[in-house]
N, C-alpha and C positions, 0 to 999 in steps of 0.2 A: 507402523507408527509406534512411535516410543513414546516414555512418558518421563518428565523430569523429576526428578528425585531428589528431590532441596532438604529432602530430612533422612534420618535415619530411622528405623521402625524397629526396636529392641523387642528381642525374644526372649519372655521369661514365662515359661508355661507353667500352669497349676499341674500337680501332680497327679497323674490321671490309673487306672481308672480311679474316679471319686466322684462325690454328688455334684460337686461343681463342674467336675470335666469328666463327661463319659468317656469320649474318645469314639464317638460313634460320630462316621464320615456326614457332612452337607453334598447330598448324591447332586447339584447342582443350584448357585447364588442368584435367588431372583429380583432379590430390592436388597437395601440398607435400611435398619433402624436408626435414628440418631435418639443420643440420651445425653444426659447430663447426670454427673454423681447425685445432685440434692444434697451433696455435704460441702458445706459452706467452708471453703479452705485447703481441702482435702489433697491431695497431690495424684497425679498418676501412681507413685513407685507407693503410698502410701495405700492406696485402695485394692494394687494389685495383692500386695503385702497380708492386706484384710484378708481376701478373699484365697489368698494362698493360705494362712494361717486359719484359716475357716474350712477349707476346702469339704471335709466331712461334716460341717455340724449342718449345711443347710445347701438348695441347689442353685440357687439366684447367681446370674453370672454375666460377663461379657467379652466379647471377642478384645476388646483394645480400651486402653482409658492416655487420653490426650490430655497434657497442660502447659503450660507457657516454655518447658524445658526437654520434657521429654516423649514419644510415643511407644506406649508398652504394649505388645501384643499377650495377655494369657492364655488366650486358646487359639490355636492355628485358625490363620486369614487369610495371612500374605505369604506369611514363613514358609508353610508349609500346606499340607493338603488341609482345607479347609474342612472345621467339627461343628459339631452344635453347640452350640452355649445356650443356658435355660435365660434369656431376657425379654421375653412375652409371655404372658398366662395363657395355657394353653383353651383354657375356657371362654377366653376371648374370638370370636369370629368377626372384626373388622380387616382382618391381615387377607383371611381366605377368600374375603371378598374382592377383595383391591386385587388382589397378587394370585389365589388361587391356594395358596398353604399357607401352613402355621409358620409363622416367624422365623422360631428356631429350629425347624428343617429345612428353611430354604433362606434364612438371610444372617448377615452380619449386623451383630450390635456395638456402634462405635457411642462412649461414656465421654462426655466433654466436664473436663475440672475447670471450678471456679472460684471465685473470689466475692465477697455480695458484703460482707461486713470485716475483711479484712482484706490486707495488701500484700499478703505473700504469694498471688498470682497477679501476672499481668494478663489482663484477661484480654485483652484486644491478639497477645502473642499466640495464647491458649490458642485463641479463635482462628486463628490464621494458621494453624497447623493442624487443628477439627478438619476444616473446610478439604486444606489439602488431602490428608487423610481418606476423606472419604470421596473426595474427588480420584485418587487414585484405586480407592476399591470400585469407584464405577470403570475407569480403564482394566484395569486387570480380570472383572467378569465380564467386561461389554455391555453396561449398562447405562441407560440414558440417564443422566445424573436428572434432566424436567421429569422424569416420571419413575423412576427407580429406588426414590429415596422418601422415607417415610417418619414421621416422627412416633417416639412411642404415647404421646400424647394423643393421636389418632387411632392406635390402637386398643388402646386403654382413657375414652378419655372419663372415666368415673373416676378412676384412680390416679391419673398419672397428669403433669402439667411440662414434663420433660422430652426435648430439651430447652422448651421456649422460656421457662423462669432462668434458664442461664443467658440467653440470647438477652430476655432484656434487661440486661445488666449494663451490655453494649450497645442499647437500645438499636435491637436488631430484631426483625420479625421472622419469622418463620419461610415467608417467600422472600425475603431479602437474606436469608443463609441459602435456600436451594439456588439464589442466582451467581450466590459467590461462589458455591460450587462450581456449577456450570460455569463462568469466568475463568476458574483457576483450572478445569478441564481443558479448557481451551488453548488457556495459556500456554500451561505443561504439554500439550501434545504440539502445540503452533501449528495447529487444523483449525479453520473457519467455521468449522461446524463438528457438532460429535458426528465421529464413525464407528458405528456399531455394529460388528461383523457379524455376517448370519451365524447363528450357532448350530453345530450339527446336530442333528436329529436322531436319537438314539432309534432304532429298526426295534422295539420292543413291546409288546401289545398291554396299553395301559391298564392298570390296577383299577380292578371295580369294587368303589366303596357299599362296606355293606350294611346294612340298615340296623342303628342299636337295637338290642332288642332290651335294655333298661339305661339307668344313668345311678353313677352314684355318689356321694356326697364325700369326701373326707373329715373322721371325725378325731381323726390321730393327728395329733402334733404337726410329724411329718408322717409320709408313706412312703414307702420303696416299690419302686417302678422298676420292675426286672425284664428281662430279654428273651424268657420263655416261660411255660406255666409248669416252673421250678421253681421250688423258695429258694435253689443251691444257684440257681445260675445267675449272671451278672445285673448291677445295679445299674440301671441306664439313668435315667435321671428320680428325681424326688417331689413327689407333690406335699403341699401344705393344705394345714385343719382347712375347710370351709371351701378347697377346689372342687368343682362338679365336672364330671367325666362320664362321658356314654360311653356303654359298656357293648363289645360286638358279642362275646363269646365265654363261655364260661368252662375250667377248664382245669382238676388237679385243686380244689379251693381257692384259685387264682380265676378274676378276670382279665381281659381284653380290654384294652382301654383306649385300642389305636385302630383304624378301618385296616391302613395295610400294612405296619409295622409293628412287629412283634413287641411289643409292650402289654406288660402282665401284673396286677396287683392283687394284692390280697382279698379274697372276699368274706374276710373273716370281720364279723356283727362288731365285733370291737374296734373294730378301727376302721371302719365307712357305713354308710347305711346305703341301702338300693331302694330303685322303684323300679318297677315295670312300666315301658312303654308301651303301650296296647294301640295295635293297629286299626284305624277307621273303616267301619265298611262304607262299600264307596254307593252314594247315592243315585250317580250321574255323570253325566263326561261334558264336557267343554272341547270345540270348536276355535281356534283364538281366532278372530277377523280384524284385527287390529295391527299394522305393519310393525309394531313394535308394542309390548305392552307390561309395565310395571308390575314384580308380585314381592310383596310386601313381607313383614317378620311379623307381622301379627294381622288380625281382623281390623285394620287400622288406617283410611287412606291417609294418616301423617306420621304412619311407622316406617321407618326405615327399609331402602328399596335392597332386597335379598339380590336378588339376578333380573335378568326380562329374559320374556320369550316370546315366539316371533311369528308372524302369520301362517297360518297351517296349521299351526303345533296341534295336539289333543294330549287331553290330559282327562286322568279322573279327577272326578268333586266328590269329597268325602265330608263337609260341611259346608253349611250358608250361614255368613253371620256382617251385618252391618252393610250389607251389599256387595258384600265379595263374598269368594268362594275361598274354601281351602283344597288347594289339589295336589298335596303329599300324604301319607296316610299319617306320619309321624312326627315331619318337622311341621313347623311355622310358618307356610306358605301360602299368601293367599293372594290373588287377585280380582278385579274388577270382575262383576255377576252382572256390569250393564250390556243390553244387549247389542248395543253400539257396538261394542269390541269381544265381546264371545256369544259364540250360540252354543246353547245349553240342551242337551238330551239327557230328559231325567231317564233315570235305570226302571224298567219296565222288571214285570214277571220272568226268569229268568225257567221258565219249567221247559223243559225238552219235550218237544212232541214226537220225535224220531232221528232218523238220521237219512241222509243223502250223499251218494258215490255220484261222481260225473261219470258219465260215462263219455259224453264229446270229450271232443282233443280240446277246444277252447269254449269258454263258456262265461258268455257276459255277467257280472254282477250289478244291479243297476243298485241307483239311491234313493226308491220308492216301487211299493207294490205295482206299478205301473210299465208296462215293456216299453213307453217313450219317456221315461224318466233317463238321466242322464247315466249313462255308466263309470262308475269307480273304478274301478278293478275287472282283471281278468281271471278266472281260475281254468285249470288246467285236468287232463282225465286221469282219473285214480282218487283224486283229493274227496276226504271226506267229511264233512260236516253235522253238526246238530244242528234241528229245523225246530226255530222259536215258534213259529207264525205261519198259518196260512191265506192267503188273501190272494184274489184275485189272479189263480193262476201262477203264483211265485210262491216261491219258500224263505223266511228271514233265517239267514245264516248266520247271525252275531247277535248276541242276545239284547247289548243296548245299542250299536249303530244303526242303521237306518241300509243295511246290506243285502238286496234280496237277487233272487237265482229261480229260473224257470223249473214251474215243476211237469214240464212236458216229458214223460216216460222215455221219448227218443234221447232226451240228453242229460237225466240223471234217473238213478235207481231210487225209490224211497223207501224207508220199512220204518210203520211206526201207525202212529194213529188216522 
């Protein structure tokens, strides 16, 4: 399947490395931001121009800026291997929700120029080569233009009203640009429907995010965000006064500011302040018995829904507050405490009474001190355990679940009280 090509897409890259353009690759394009410049007139060759003549003073950037004449690429999109451009704060978590990462490692930011109090854009033109634009970056990554395409008003919307104050200039809404997209997807390829090829599956065992162990504030102008915990190695991109960043690792007077990508900033007093994250102990575990079930950004049921998770699950509960639970030790997650949809096992005395070898080849685990209680789990001979509890002829083998194990001498060893 081809795609038609009614424009041309000019290459004029910022000079890299620089704050503006790292030059550090987009390992894979999972959505599209759309923006609009916010400067009322401003031209594509005009903002690329800025932002070339800027390139060191600051990191704010975009893949492409579109106007009624021309489409400029400054940082590779289409031309070439696709880079990061800094056009999301990285402090922002609506992108990771939707899509799963931050903005600028996994998407492209296309800039729509316009016209609102004067005539030296035709903005209906502009708009009609926006559309194509980024109709064609959903062809070239495989992306569903209905669901692939995001505004930075969505991701930012405290701050940002882009690109819908340029849309309603051409009194155009927001789901009436994602359908012109999708039209001119169609158009351009003359398929009746998007085809979106399966993408191949990298054989590589994913990256596990590791828990901050603080956060810190930016009180410097700018900051430099480097590519290892060396002041001498390269500048990846740049944070501004008043960004907040969880910090993994500390490391050389540089922290860690990214879970799996080597990004390293100063942690020198003058120029961020830190706090310590301290972890909750945990009071209790949760059961979820709800087929699907809401966990929230705060102790809040009309905060903002974080993820769900799903019947079976277990989780620990590290506080109760407003009838939810919070069951992360660090971040802001909390769900329903009704018992409609989780059962709750508060955390008991956790004192070790001994320990217990199986000695059987299999050896039932039931879910009460009782041998007609139902069986959970199987364990196997050699395995060995600490014994919470004694009762009725069984030994609790996990200090808050409800897991017990015969304490018949034929089929484990005990030593202990």
């Amino acid at each position: 399947m081809s795609f038609k090509m009614k424009y041309s897409i000019i290459s004029d890259y910022i000079v890299a490395p620089s704050k503006r353009r790292s030059g550090i690759k987009i390992p894979e394009v999972l959505f599209i931001v759309a923006h609009d410049t916010g400067n009322d007139g401003s031209t594509a060759r005009q903002n690329v121009n800025y932002f070339q003549n800027s390139r060191d003073a600051m990191s704010a950037s975009a893949h492409i800026f579109v106007d009624d004449n021309e489409i400029i690429e400054c940082i590779p999109a289409t031309t070439a291997d696709p880079e990061k451009a800094w056009h999301v704060r990285y402090d922002k978590t609506e992108d990771n929700k939707i899509f799963g990462e931050d903005a600028n490692d996994a998407s492209i930011g296309v800039e729509l120029c316009y016209s609102k109090s004067t005539t030296n854009i035709n903005n209906l033109e502009a708009y009609k080569r926006y559309v194509w634009t980024i109709a064609y970056l959903c062809y070239k990554y495989a992306l569903d233009p209905r669901q692939k395409i995001t505004g930075h008003y969505v991701l930012d919307p405290q701050r940002r009203t882009d690109p819908v104050n340029a849309l309603s200039v051409i009194n155009k809404s927001f789901q009436d640009f994602i359908d012109d997209v999708y039209k001119e997807y169609i158009e351009c390829t003359k398929s009746k429907n998007v085809k979106v090829p399966a993408k191949k599956v990298k054989k590589t065992k994913p990256k596990t995010e590791k828990e901050p162990i603080g956060e810190l504030t930016v009180t410097a102008y700018h900051l430099n965000i480097r590519e290892a915990p060396d002041f001498n190695s390269k500048i990846v991109r740049v944070a501004n006064k008043g960004d907040v960043l969880k910090v993994y690792t500390q490391k050389n007077g540089l922290y860690k500011v990214h879970p799996t990508e080597n990004q390293w900033t100063s942690s020198n007093r003058k120029y961020v302040s830190f706090r310590t994250i301290k972890s909750s102990s945990v009071i209790g575990r949760i059961t979820v018995k709800a087929y699907h079930l809401n966990v929230r950004s705060s102790a809040d049921f009309n905060s903002s829904i974080a993820k769900v998770i799903n019947k079976g699950e277990n989780y620990n509960v590290y506080a109760q507050k407003n009838g939810l639970y919070r069951i992360h030790p660090t971040k802001e997650e909390w769900t329903s405490a009704n018992s409609k949809y989780v059962k709750y096992y508060p955390l008991r005395a956790t004192t070790v009474l001994g320990t217990a070898t199986i000695e059987a080849y299999h050896l039932n685990v039931r879910s009460a001190p009782d041998f007609n209680s139902s069986i959970v789990r199987v364990v196997d001979k050699g395995n060995k355990f600490n014994i919470f509890e004694k009762k009725n002829g069984l030994l609790k083998i996990h200090p808050t679940r409800n897991e017990w194990i015969s304490a018949n001498s034929e089929y484990v060893r005990y030593s202990g009280k």
